[in-house]
C-alpha atoms as a printed R data frame, in Angstrom:
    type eleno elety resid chain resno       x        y       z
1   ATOM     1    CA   UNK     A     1 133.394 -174.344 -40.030
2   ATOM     2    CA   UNK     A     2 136.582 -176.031 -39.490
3   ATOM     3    CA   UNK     A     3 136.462 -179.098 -36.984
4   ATOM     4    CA   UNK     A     4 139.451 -180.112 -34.437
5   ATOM     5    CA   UNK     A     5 138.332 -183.049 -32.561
6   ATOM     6    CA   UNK     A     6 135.089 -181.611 -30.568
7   ATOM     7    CA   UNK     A     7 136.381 -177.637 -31.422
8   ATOM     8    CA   UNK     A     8 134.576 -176.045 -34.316
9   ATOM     9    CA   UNK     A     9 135.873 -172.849 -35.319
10  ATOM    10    CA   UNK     A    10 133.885 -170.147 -37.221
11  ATOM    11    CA   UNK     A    11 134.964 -168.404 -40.363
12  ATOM    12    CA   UNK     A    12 134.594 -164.887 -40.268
13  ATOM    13    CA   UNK     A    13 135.623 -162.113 -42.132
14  ATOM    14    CA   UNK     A    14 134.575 -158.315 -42.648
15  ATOM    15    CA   UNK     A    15 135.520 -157.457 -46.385
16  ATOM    16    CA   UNK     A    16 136.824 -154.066 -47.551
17  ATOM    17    CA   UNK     A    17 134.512 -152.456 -50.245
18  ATOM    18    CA   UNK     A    18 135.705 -149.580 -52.220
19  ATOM    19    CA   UNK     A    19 132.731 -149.117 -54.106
20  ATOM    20    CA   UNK     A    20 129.578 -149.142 -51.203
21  ATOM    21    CA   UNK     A    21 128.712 -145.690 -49.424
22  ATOM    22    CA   UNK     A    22 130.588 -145.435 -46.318
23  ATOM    23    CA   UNK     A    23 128.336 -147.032 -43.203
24  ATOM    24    CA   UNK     A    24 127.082 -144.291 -41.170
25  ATOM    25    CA   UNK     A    25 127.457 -145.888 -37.659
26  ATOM    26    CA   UNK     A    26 129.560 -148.807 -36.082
27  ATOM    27    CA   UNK     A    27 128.579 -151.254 -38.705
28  ATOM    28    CA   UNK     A    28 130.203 -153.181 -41.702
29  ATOM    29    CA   UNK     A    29 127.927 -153.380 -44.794
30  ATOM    30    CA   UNK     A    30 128.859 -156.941 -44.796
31  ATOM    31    CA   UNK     A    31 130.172 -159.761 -43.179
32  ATOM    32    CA   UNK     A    32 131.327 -163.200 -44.703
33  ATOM    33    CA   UNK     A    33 130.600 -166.252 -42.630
34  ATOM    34    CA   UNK     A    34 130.420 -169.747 -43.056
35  ATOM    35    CA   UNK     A    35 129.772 -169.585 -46.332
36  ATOM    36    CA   UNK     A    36 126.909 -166.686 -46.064
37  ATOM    37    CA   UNK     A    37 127.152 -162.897 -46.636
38  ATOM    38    CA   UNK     A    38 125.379 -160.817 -44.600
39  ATOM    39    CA   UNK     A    39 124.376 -157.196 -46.131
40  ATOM    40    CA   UNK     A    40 123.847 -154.941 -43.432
41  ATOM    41    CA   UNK     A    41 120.390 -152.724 -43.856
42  ATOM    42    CA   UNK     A    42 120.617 -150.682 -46.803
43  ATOM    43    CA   UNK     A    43 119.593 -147.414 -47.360
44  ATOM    44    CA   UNK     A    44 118.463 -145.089 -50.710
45  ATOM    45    CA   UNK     A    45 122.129 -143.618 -50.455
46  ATOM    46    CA   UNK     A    46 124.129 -143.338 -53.477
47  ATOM    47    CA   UNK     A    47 127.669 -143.985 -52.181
48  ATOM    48    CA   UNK     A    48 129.273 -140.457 -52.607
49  ATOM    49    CA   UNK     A    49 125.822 -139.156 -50.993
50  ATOM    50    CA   UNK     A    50 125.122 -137.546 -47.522
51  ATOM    51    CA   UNK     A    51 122.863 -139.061 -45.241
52  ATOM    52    CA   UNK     A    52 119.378 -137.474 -46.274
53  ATOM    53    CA   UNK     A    53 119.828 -137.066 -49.908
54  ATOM    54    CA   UNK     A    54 117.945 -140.026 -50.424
55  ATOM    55    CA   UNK     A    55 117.869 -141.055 -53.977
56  ATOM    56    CA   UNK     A    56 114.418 -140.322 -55.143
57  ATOM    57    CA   UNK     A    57 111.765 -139.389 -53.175
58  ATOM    58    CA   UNK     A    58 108.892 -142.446 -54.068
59  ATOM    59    CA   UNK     A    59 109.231 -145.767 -52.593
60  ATOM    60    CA   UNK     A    60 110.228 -147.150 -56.012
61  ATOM    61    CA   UNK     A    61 112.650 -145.128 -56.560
62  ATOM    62    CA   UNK     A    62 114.216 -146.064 -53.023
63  ATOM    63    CA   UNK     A    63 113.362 -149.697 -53.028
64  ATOM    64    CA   UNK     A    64 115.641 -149.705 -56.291
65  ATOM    65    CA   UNK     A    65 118.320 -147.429 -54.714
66  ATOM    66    CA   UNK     A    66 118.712 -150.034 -51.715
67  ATOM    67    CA   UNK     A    67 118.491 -153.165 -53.958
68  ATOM    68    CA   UNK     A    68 121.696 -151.849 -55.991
69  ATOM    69    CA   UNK     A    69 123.403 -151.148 -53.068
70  ATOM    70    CA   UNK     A    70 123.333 -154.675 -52.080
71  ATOM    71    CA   UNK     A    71 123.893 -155.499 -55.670
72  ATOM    72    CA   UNK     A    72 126.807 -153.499 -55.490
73  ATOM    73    CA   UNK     A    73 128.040 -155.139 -52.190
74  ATOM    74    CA   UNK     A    74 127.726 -158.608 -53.508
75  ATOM    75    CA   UNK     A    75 130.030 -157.818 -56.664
76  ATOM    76    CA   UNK     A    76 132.887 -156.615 -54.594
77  ATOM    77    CA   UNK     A    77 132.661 -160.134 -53.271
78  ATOM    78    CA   UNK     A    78 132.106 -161.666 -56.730
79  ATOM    79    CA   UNK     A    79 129.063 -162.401 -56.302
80  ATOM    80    CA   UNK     A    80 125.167 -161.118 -57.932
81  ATOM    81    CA   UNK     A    81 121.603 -160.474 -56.757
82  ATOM    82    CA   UNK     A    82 121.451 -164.479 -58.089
83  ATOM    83    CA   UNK     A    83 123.093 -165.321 -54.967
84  ATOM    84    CA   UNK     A    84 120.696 -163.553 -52.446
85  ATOM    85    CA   UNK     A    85 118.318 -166.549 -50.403
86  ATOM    86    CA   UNK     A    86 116.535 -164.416 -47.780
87  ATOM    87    CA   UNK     A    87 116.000 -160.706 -47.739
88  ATOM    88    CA   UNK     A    88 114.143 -158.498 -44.868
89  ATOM    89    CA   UNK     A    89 112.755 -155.190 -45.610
90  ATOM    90    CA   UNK     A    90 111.903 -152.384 -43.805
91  ATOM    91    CA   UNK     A    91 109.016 -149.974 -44.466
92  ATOM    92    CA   UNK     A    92 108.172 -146.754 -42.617
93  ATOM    93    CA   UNK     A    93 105.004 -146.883 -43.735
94  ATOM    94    CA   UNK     A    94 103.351 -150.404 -44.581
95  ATOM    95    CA   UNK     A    95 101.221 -148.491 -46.844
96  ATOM    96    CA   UNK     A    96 104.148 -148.497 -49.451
97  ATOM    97    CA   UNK     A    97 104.383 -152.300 -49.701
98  ATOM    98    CA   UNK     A    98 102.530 -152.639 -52.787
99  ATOM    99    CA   UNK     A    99 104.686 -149.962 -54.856
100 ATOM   100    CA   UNK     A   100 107.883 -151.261 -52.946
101 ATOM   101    CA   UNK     A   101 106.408 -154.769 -54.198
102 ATOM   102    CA   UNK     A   102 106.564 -153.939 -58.100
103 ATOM   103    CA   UNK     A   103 110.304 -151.976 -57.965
104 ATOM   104    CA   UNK     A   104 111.613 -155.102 -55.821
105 ATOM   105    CA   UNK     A   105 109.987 -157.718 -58.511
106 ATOM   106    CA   UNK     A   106 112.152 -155.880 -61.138
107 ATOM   107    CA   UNK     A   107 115.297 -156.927 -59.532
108 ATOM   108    CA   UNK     A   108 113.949 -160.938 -58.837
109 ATOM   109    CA   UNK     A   109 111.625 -161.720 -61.874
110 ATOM   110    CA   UNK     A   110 111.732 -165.505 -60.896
111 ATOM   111    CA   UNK     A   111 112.779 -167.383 -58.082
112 ATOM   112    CA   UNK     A   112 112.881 -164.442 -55.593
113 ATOM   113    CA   UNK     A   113 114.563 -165.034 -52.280
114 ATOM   114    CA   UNK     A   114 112.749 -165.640 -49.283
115 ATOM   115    CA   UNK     A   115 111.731 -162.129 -47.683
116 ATOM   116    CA   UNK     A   116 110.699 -160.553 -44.590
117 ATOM   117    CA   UNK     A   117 108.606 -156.932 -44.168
118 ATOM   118    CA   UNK     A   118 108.784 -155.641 -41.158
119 ATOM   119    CA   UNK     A   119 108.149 -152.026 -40.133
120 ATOM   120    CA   UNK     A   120 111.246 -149.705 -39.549
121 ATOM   121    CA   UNK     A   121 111.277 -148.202 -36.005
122 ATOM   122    CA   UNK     A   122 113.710 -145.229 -37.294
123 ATOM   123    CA   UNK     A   123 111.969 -142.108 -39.393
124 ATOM   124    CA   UNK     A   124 114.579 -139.689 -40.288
125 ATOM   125    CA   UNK     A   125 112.563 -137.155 -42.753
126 ATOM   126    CA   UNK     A   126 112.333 -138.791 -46.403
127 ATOM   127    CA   UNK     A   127 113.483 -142.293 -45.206
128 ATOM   128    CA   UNK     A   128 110.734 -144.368 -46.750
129 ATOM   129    CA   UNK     A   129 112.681 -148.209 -46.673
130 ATOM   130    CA   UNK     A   130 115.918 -150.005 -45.453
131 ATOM   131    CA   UNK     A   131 116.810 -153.292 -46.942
132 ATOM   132    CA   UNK     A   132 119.098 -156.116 -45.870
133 ATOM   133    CA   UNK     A   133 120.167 -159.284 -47.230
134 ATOM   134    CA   UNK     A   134 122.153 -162.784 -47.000
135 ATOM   135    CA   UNK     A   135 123.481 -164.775 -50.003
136 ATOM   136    CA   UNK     A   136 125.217 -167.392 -50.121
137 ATOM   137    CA   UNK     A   137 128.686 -166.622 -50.862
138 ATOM   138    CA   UNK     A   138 129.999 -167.401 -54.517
139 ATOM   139    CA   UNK     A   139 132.576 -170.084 -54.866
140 ATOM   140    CA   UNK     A   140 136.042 -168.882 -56.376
């Protein structure tokens, strides 16, 4: 934040990404603020995909899908999964959390980010997990 006298003034900014599936509602996939990036809830979509071709059909398989597409996010910005300090993550069925568990731990071996589970309210057919994320953004 920038201060004038008693004013403080936020700095905001929704980035461009070439590389991220397109969002499929009146969203940005992230927004840069004060220093933070905020990844919008991702979903098992390869960018290219359409919404329902959900890449892979096991939780693992979707966990990793939605991990790389904030990973993907984050290095448009210049930034890596390194930079990631809290994470929330949605299951539709909190039965998966142990197999969602071992995919996630391959992408944070050590020193994982904070995280969330929560249980998604939206079940479109084959949807098993939605993931979102803030980092800190990387210095340039």
């Amino acid at each position: 934040m920038e201060s004038t006298g008693n004013l403080r003034i936020a700095m905001k900014s929704v980035p461009s990404l070439r590389n991220a599936a397109q969002p499929l509602g009146p969203y940005s996939h992230a927004v840069v603020a004060n220093g933070l990036v905020f990844v919008s809830g991702q979903i098992p979509l390869n960018p290219g995909s359409q919404p329902g071709d959900w890449a892979g059909k096991t939780i693992a398989d979707q966990t990793r899908q939605c991990v790389r597409n904030i990973e993907t996010v984050l290095n448009e910005l210049g930034g890596t999964l390194k930079d990631v300090v809290k994470v929330t993550v949605y299951l539709t069925d909190p039965g998966d959390y142990k197999a969602m568990n071992e995919a996630y731990r391959e992408f944070f071996p050590s020193e994982p980010p904070a995280r969330s589970v929560a249980r998604l309210g939206a079940e479109p057919t084959g949807l098993l997990i939605s993931v979102d994320a803030i980092a800190v953004q990387p210095a340039h």
